[in-house]
N, C-alpha and C positions, 0 to 999 in steps of 0.2 A: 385659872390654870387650865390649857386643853387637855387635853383627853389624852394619853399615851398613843404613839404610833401603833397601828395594828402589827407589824411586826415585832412589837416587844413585847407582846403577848403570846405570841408563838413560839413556844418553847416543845412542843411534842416534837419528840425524837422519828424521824420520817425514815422510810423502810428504804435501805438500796439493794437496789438492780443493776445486775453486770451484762450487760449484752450482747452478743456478739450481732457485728453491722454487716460483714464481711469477713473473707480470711483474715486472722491475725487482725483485724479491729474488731473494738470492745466500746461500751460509752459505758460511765459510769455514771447515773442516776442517784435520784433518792427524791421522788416525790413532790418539784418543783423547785428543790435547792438547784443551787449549780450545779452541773454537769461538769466531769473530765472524759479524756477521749486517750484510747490506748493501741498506739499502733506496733505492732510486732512486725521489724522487720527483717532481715535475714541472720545479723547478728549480734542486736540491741533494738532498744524501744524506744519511741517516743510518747511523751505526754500531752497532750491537749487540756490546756485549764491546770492551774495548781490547787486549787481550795485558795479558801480564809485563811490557813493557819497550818503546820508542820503537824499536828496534832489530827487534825483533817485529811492534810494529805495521804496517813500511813494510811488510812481504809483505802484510798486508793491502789496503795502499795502492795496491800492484805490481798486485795483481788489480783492486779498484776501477778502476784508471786502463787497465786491460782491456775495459770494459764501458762507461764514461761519463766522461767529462769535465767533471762537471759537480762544484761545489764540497762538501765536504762541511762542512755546516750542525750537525751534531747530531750526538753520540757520547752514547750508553743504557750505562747500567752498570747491570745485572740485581741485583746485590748487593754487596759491597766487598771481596771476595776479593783478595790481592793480584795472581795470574797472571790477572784481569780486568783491571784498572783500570790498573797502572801505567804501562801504554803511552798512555794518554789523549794526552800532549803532544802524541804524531807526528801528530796529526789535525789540530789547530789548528783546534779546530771552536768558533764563537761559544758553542755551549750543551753544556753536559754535566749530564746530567739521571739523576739518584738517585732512589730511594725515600729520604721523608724517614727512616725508620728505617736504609738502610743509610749513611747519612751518619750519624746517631747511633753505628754500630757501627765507624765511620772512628775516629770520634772516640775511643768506648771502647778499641778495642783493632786497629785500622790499623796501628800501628806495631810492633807485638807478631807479628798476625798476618806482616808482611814480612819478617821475622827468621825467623821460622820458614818459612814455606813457602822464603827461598832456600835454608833447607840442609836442607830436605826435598829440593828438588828443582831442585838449579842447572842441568840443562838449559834450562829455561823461563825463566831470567834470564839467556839471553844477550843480553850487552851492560848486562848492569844501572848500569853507572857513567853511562848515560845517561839514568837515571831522574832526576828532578827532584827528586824527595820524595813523599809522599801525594798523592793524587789528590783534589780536592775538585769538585765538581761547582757550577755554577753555579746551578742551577735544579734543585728538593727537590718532593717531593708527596706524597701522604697517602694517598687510597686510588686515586685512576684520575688519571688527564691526558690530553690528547687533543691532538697535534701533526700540522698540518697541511703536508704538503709539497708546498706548490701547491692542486693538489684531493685527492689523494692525503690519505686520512686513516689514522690511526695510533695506537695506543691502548693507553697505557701502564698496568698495573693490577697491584696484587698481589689473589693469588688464596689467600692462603693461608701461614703457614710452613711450610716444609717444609726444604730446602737450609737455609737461614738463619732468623731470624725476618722478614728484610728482603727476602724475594723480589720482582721483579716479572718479569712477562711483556711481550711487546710484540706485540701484534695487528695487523695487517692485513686490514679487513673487504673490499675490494677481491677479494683474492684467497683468501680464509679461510684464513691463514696465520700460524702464532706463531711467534714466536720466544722458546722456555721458559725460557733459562736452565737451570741445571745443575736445575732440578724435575723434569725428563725426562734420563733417558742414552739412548742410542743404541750396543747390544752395549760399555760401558763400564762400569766400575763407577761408582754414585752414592761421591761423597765427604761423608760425615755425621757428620763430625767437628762442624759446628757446625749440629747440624740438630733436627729436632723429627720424631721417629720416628711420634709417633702423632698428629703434625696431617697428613702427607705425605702420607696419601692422601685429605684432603681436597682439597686442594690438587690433587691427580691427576683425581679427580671433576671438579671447577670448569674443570680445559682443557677433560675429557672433553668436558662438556656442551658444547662451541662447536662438535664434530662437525666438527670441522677436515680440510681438504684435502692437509696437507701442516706440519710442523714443524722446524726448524731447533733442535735440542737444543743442550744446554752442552756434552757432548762427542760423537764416533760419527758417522756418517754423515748426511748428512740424511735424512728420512723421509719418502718418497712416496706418497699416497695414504689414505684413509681406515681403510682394515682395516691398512697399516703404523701409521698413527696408531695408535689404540687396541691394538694388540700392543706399540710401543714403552711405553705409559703401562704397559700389566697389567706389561710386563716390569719395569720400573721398582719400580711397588709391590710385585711380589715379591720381590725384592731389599732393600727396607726394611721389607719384613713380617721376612723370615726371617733379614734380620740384629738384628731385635728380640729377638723372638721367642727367639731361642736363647738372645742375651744375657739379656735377662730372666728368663729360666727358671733361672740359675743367679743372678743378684743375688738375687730376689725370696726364695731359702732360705740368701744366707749365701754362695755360695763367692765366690770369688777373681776378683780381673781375667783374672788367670791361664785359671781355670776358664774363664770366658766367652768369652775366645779360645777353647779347645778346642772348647767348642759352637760355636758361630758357623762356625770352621773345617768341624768334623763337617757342620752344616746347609749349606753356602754355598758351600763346595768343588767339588762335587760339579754344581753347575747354574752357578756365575759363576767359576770359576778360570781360565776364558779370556776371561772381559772384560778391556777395558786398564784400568791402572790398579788392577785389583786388589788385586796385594801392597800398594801403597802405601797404598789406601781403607781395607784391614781393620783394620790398629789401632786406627787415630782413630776409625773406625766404632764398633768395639767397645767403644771406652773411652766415645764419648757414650751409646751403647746401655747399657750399664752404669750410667749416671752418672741418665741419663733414669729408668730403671725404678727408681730410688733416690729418685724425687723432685727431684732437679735439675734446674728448667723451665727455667733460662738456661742455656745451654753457658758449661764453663769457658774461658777465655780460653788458649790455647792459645802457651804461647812454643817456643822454642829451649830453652830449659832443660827444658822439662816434655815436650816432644819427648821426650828423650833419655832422661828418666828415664823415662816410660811405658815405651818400646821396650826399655829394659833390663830393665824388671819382667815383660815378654812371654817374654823368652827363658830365665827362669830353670825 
């Protein structure tokens, strides 16, 4: 029998931090969990990121109702992760707004994906019996959208696959401020289990160029300041270069999954073994980095059962 996932050993309760990014934005933190993002516009709010769970999401709510009083109109789902979205309910917000691809990827493999991440990581579903089901979003779009909070404007786009094939970011030209999504970490490991290795730094490029003042990432701290910007993004792409990289290097003559963990470990140890979130990134990392350099342009669909069997193929 292997070894329990390092995430299901992490169960210490992780401190959050409310931030202010800008006017009237906020990122909501806690030590390498996911991130939500809190935009105040002239007379409602939106949300960026819902939690795992309704139970999750009021801490978000706790802090919102710290800051304004004003109703929250809009909840952003960056991609269809489950520890994003399943908390949508607790907001009761008229509009919840997808990229039409991460709605296609609900659809494909939603239910798949929640089976698995809660027993990757039942900290992050506490309260899950308060979940409702899948999260579907009322309002889909394609490449940009553009929501208005009063005069306050907002501007929703994907830049790229990277994290998913389904990213978007959420802009703020007001105060030049994004909010990434997990395409950006913050001293966190990226999770690339269902990612696209060698579009990501396109995708890294395309924020680059907005020359931003400030970002509110998918996990980690938020990020203040222009020269933080651009250190967060290089740190980012190194992290998914050298987790390629190693991997590839040993798919592309034949060895083993096996093998590729060992590289990966060797390259990646050494510069991110104290990001959060690391033990838990690296398999899934490894096994798409593997699967990518093989020619595999869709990520496989990742269950509970195939969890388990990776992670035991790791430890032999």
């Amino acid at each position: 029998m292997a070894k329990a996932f390092a995430s299901q050993g992490d169960m210490t309760e992780k401190k959050i931090t409310f931030s202010e990014v800008g006017k009237g934005l906020w990122a909501f933190t806690a030590e390498g969990d996911p991130n939500s993002g809190v935009i105040i516009g002239d007379n409602s709010v939106m949300i960026v990121e819902a939690q795992a769970t309704p139970r999750l999401a009021h801490k978000v709510i706790e802090k919102v109702r710290s800051v304004t009083d004003k109703p929250i109109s809009h909840v952003v789902l960056t991609h269809y992760h489950a520890v994003r979205v399943l908390g949508a309910s607790a907001f009761n917000a008229p509009q919840v707004i997808m990229g039409e691809k991460a709605r296609a990827m609900v659809v494909e493999r939603g239910a798949e994906d929640w089976a698995s991440e809660f027993q990757r990581f039942p900290r992050l579903f506490e309260g899950h019996e308060s979940i409702p089901g899948l999260t579907w979003p009322t309002t889909t779009f394609n490449d940009r959208m553009t929501v208005y909070l009063g005069k306050r404007r907002v501007d929703l786009m994907h830049v790229g696959r990277a994290h998913t094939a389904g990213d978007i970011v959420i802009n703020v030209p007001d105060q030049n401020v994004m909010f990434t999504g997990d395409i950006v970490e913050a001293h966190s490991a990226c999770y690339c289990g269902d990612g696209h290795f060698n579009d990501w730094g396109k995708a890294l490029d395309n924020i680059k160029a907005f020359n931003l003042d400030a970002i509110a990432p998918g996990r980690g701290d938020a990020v203040i300041g222009n020269s933080a910007v651009n250190g967060a993004l290089e740190r980012t792409r190194d992290f998914v270069e050298s987790t390629y990289k190693a991997a590839a290097k040993v798919a592309v003559r034949g060895g083993s999954l096996k093998d590729a963990w060992d590289g990966v470990r060797a390259a990646c140890d050494p510069k991110f073994k104290d990001y959060a979130i690391y033990e838990h990134c690296l398999p899934f990392n490894v096994s798409r980095a593997y699967d990518e350099a093989l020619g595999i342009d869709t990520p496989r669909i990742w269950t509970a059962e195939r969890d388990l069997a990776m992670w035991e193929a790791l430890q032999k």
